[in-house]
C-alpha positions as CSV (number, residue, x, y, z in Angstrom):
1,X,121.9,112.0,83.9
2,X,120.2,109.1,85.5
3,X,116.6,107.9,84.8
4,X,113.6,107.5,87.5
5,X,110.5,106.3,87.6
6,X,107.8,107.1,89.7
7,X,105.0,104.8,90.2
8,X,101.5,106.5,91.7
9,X,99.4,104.7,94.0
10,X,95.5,105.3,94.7
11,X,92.6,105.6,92.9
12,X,89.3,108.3,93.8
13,X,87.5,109.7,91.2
14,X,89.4,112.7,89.7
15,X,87.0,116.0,90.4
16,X,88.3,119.1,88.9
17,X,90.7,120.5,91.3
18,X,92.1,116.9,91.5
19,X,92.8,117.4,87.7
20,X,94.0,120.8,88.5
21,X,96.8,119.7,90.5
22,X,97.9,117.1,88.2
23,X,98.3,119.6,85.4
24,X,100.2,121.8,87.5
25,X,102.9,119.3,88.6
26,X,103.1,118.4,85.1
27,X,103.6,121.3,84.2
28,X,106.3,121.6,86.9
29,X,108.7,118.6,85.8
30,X,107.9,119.3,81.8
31,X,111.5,120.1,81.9
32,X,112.5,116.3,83.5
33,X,110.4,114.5,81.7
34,X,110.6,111.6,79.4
35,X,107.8,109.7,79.1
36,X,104.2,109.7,81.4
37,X,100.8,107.6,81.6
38,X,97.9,106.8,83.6
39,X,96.3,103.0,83.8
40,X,92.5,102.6,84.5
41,X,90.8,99.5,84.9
42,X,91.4,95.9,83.3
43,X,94.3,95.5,85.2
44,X,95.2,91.4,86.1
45,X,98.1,89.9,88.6
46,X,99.9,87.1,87.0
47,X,101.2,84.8,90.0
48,X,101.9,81.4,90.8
49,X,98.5,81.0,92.7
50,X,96.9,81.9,89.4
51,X,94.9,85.2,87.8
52,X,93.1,87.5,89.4
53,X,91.4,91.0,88.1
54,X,92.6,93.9,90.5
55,X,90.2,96.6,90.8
56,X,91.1,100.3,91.0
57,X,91.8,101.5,94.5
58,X,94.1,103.3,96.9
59,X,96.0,99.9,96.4
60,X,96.1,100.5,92.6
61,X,99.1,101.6,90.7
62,X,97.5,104.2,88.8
63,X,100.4,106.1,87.1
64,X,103.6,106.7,86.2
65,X,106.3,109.1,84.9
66,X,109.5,108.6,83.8
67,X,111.5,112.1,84.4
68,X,115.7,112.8,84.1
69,X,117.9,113.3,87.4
70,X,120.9,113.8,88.9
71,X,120.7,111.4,91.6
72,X,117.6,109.6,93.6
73,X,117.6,112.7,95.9
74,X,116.9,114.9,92.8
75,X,114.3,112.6,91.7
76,X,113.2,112.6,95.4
77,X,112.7,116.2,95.0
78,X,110.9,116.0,92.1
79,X,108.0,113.8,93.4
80,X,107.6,115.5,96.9
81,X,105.2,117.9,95.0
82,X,103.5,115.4,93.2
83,X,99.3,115.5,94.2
84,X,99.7,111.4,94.7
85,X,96.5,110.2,96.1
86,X,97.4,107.0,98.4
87,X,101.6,107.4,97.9
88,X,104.5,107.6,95.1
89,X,107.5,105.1,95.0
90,X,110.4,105.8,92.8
91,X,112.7,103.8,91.3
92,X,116.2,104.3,89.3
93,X,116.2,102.2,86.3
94,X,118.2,100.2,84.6
């Protein structure tokens, strides 16, 4: 078994059905799952042009979760139901 993590993109302010979804999904890879959390605010980019305070948007990495699979396809799978706001990008790691 491999381990994934998806990164979620996009920020809008959560209303309850927004919430809703999340908790179902959740509650859909609880199996898969290793380790989840959310970001919100005080968030900096470190670069060689300096510091700059990023503000939360549909630019934003706002989450991630770190879930179990067989295979990028299976982790594929796992995020296609996923209520992502702007996108989701997953990555195998090391």
């Amino acid at each position: 078994m491999k381990r994934y993590m998806f990164l979620m993109f996009g920020f809008e302010k959560p209303t309850p059905e927004i919430m809703d979804a999340w908790g179902k999904w959740f509650e859909s890879i609880a199996g898969k799952t290793v380790d989840q959390g959310g970001f919100h605010g005080g968030a900096r980019e470190i670069s060689d042009a300096g510091t700059k305070d990023l503000p939360m948007g549909m630019e934003s990495i706002t989450g991630y979760t770190i879930v179990n699979a067989e295979n990028l396809d299976e982790a594929e799978q796992l995020a296609q139901s996923n209520p992502y706001i702007a996108s989701i990008r997953v990555y195998e790691i090391m």
